[in-house]
C-alpha positions as CSV (number, residue, x, y, z in Angstrom):
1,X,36.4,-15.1,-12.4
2,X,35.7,-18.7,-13.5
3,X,33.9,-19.1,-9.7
4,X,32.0,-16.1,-10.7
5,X,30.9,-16.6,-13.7
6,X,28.5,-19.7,-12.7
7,X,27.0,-17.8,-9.9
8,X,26.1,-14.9,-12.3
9,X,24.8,-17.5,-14.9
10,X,22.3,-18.4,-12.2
11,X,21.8,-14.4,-10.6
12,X,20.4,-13.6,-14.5
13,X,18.1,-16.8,-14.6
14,X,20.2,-17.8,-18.1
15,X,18.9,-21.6,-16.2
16,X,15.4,-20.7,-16.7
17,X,14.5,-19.1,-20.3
18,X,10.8,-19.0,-19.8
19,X,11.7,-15.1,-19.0
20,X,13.3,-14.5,-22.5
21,X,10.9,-16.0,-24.0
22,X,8.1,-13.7,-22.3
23,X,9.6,-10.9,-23.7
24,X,10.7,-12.2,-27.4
25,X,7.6,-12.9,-28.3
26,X,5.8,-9.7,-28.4
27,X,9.1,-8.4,-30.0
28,X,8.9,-11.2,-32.5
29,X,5.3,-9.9,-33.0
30,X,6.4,-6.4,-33.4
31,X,8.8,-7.2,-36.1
32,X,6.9,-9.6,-38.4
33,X,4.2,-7.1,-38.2
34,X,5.8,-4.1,-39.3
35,X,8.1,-6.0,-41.2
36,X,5.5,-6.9,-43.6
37,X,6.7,-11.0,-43.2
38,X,10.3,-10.0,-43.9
39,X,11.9,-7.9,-41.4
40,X,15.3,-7.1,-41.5
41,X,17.6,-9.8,-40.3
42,X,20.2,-7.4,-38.9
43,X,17.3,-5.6,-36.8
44,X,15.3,-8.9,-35.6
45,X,19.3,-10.4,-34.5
46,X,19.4,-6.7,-32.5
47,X,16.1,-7.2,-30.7
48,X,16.6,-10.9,-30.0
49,X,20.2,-10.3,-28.3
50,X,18.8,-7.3,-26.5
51,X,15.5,-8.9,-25.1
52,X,17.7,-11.7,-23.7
53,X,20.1,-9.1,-22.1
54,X,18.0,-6.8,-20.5
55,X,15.8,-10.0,-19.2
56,X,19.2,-10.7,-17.6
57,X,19.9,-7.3,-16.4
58,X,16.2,-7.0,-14.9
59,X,16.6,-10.6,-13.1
60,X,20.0,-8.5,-11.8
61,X,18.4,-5.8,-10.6
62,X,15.3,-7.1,-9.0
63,X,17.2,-9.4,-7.4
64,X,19.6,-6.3,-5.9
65,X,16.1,-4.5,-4.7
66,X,14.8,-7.9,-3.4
67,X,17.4,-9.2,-1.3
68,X,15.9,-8.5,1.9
69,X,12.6,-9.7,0.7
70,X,13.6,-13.3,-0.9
71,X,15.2,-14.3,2.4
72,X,12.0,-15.1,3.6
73,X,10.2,-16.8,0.6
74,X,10.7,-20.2,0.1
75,X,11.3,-20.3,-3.4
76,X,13.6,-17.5,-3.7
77,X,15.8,-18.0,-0.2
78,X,18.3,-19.8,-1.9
79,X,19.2,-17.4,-4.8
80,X,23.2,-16.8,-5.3
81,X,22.7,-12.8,-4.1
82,X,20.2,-13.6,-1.1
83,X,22.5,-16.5,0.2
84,X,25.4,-14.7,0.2
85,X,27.4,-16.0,-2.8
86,X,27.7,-13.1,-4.4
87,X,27.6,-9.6,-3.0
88,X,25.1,-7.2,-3.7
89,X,27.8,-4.9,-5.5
90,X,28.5,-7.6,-8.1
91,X,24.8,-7.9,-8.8
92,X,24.4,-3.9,-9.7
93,X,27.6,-4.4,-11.4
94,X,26.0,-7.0,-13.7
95,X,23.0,-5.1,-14.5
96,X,24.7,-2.3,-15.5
97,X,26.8,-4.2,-17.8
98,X,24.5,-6.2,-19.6
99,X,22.1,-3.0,-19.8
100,X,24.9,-1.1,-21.4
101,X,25.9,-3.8,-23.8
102,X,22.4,-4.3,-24.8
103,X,22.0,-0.2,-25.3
104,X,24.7,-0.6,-27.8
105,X,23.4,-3.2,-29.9
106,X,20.6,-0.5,-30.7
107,X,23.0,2.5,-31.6
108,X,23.3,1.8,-35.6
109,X,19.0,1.9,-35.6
110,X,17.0,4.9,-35.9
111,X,16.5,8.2,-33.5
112,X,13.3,7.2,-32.6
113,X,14.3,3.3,-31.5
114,X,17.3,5.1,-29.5
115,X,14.8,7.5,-27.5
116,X,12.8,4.4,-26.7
117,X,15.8,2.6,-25.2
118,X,16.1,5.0,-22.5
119,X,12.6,4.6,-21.6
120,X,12.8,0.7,-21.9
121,X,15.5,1.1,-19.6
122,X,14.1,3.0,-16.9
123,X,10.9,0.3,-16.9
124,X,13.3,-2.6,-16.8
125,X,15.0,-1.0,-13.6
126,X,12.0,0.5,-11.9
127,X,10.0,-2.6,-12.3
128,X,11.5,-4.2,-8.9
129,X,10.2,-1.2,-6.8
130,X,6.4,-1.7,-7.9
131,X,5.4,-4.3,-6.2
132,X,5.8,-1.9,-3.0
133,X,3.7,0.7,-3.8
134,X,1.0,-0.4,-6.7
135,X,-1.6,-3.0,-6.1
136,X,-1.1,-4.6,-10.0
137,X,2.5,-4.2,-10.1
138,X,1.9,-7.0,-13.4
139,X,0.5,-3.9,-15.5
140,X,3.8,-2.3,-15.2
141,X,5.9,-5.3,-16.0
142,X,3.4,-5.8,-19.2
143,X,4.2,-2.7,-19.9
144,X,8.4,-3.4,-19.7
145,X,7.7,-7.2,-21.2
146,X,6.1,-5.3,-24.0
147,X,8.5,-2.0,-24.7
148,X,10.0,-3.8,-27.7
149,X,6.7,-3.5,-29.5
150,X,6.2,0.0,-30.0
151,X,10.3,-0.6,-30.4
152,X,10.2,-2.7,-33.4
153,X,7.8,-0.8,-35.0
154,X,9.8,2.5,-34.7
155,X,13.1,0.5,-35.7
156,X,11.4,-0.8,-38.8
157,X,9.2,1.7,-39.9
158,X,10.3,5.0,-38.5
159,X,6.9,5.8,-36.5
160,X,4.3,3.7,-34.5
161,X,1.2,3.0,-35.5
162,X,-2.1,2.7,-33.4
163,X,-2.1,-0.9,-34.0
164,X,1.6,-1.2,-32.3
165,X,-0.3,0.6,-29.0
166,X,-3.0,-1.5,-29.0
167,X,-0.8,-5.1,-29.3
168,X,1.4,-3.4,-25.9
169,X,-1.8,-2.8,-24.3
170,X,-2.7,-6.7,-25.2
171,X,0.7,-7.4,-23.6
172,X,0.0,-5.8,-20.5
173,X,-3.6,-7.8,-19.7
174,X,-1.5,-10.9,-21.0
175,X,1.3,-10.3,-18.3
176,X,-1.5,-9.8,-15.7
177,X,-3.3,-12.7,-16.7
178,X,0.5,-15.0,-16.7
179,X,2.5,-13.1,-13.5
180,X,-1.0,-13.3,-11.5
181,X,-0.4,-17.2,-11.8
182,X,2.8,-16.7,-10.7
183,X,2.0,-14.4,-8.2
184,X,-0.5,-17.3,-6.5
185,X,2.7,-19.4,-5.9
186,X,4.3,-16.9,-3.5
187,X,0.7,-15.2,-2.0
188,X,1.2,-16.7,1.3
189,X,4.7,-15.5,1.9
190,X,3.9,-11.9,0.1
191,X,1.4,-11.6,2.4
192,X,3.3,-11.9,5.4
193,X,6.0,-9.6,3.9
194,X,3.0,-6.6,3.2
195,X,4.2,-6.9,-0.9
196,X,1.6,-6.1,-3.0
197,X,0.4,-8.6,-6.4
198,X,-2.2,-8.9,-8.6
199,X,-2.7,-12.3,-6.7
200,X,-3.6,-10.4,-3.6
201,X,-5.3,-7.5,-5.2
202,X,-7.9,-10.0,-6.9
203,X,-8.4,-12.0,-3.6
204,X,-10.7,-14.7,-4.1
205,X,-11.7,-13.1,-7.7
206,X,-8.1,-14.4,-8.9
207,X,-9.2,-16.9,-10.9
208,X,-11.7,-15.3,-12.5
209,X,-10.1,-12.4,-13.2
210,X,-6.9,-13.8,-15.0
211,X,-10.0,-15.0,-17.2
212,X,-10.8,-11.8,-18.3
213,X,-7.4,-10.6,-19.3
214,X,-6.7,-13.5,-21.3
215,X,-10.0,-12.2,-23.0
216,X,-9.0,-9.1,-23.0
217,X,-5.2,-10.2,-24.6
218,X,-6.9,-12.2,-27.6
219,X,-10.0,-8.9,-27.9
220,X,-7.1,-6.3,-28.1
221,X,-5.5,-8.6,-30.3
222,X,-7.9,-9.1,-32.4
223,X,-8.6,-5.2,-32.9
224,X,-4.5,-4.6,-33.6
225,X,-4.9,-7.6,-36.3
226,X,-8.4,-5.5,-37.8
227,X,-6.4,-2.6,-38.1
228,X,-4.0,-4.1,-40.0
229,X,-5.9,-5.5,-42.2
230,X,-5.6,-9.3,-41.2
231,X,-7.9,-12.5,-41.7
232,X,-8.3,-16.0,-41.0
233,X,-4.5,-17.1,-40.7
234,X,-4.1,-14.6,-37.9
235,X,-7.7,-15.3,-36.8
236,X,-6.4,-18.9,-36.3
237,X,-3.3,-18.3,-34.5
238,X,-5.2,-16.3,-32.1
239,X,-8.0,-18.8,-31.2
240,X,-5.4,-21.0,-30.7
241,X,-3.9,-18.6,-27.8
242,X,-7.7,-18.3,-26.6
243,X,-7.4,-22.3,-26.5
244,X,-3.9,-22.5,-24.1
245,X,-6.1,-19.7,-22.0
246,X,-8.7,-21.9,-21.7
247,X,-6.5,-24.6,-20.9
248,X,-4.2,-22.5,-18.1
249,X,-8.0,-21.8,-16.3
250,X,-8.4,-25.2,-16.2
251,X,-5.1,-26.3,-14.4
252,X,-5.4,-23.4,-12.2
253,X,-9.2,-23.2,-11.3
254,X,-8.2,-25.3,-7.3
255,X,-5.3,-22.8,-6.9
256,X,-2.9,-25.7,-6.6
257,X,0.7,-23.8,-6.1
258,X,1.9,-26.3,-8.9
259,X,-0.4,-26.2,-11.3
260,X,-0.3,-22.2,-11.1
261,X,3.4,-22.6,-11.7
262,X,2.9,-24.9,-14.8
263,X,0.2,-22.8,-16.3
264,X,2.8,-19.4,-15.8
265,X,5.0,-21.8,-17.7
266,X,2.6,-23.0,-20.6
267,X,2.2,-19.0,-21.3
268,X,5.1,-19.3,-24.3
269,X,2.8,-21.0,-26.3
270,X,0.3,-18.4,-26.1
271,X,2.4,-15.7,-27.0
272,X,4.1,-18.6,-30.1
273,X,0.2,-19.3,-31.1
274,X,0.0,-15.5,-31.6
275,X,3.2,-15.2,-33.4
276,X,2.4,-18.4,-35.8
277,X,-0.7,-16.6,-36.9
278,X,0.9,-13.2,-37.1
279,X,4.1,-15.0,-39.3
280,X,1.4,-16.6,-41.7
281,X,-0.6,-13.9,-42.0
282,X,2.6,-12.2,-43.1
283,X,4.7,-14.3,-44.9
284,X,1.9,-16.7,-46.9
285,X,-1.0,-14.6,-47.0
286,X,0.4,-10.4,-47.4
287,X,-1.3,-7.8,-49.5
């Protein structure tokens, strides 16, 4: 077991956080918004430990359906499951733990957040299997990245609002716009395996469409904020997101495979700009 355990430190990405912290933020979103600025400590500990679980499970799991696939990629070949460290057994066998751990953590919150953990669950499994039969297999993982927002809402206020649908939909043209500038760094080995990307979908419209969705993140945004009756702090917060878009467009506009990666990277400060305005529209400036 002490052999294992390194080579399932690296099968659930626990080495590269920028994952985690894709999916905390919305959640962190979610619960200073319906937590009025001061959530409860016990439920935003629960959602932080189960974000970073069931990032690891999904890494687990998409890694199982992907074995076959990342043999020929150049940046995944090399993975502990695809080389052969582990077996593909032990990589199930991982998921399903850490999924089950993290579906325990939500047991002492409401009905509601409960029913929503199966569904979270199914997305996080399913997600893997996308990429083979949709052409935007990103608007699906927006939609899994996202699940703890309508989540947090129901764990913290019993119901969700409008405003809670219209922040996941901004999550899902925000995971488009950041998993399509992932996507460009693998295009030329998906397409030689037949997978199907937003990269590949957009063709030479790439650029210019993970454009639009960052509008489209900070427009939805901006609607959710309306609706709850926010101003200029979270008005800020979000033209500094628009800002880091801006700046991601920039680095990306020659389709260099590097810069592509570093702007997929960069994306955590888009989703902390939105937080920082959501946290002092909250905290400093409530009703």
């Amino acid at each position: 077991m002490r052999q294992r355990l390194p080579l399932y430190f690296l099968l659930v990405r626990a080495d590269k956080p920028i994952g985690i912290l894709l999916l905390l933020w919305p959640t962190l979103w979610a619960m200073w918004a319906a937590g009025e600025g001061s959530p409860a400590w016990h439920v935003v500990v629960i959602f932080t430990l189960g974000t970073a679980l069931m990032r690891s499970a999904g890494c687990a799991i998409n890694d199982y359906f992907d074995r076959d696939f990342d043999l020929h990629v150049q940046r995944t070949e090399k993975r502990v499951l695809t080389s052969g460290k582990i077996r593909p057994g032990e990589a199930l066998a991982v998921a399903i733990v850490l999924a089950l751990v993290s579906f325990l953590l939500v047991l002492p919150l409401n009905a509601l957040t409960i029913q929503l953990a199966f569904v979270g669950a199914f997305l996080a499994a399913s997600y893997p299997l996308m990429k083979r039969f949709f052409a935007i297999p990103q608007a699906y993982l927006g939609i899994a990245f996202g699940f703890g927002i309508p989540m947090g809402f129901a764990a913290l206020q019993g119901s969700i609002p409008a405003a809670a649908w219209l922040m996941l939909l901004a999550n899902i043209c925000w995971s488009i716009a950041y998993d399509t500038e992932y996507a460009m760094v693998d295009k030329p080995d998906d397409l030689k395996l037949g997978l199907r990307t937003s990269a590949i979908t957009f063709g030479s419209w790439d650029v210019a469409m993970i454009g639009v969705f960052y509008a489209a993140t900070v427009g939805l945004l901006g609607v959710a904020g309306a609706m709850l009756g926010y101003g200029w702090p979270y008005a800020l917060g979000l033209l500094g997101a628009a800002g880091i878009a801006i700046t991601h467009l920039r680095w990306i506009r020659h389709r260099d495979p590097r810069a592509c990666f570093r702007a997929f990277l960069h994306n955590t400060w888009f989703g902390f700009a939105v937080f920082a305005g959501i946290f002092a529209q909250t905290v400093f400036f409530r009703h």
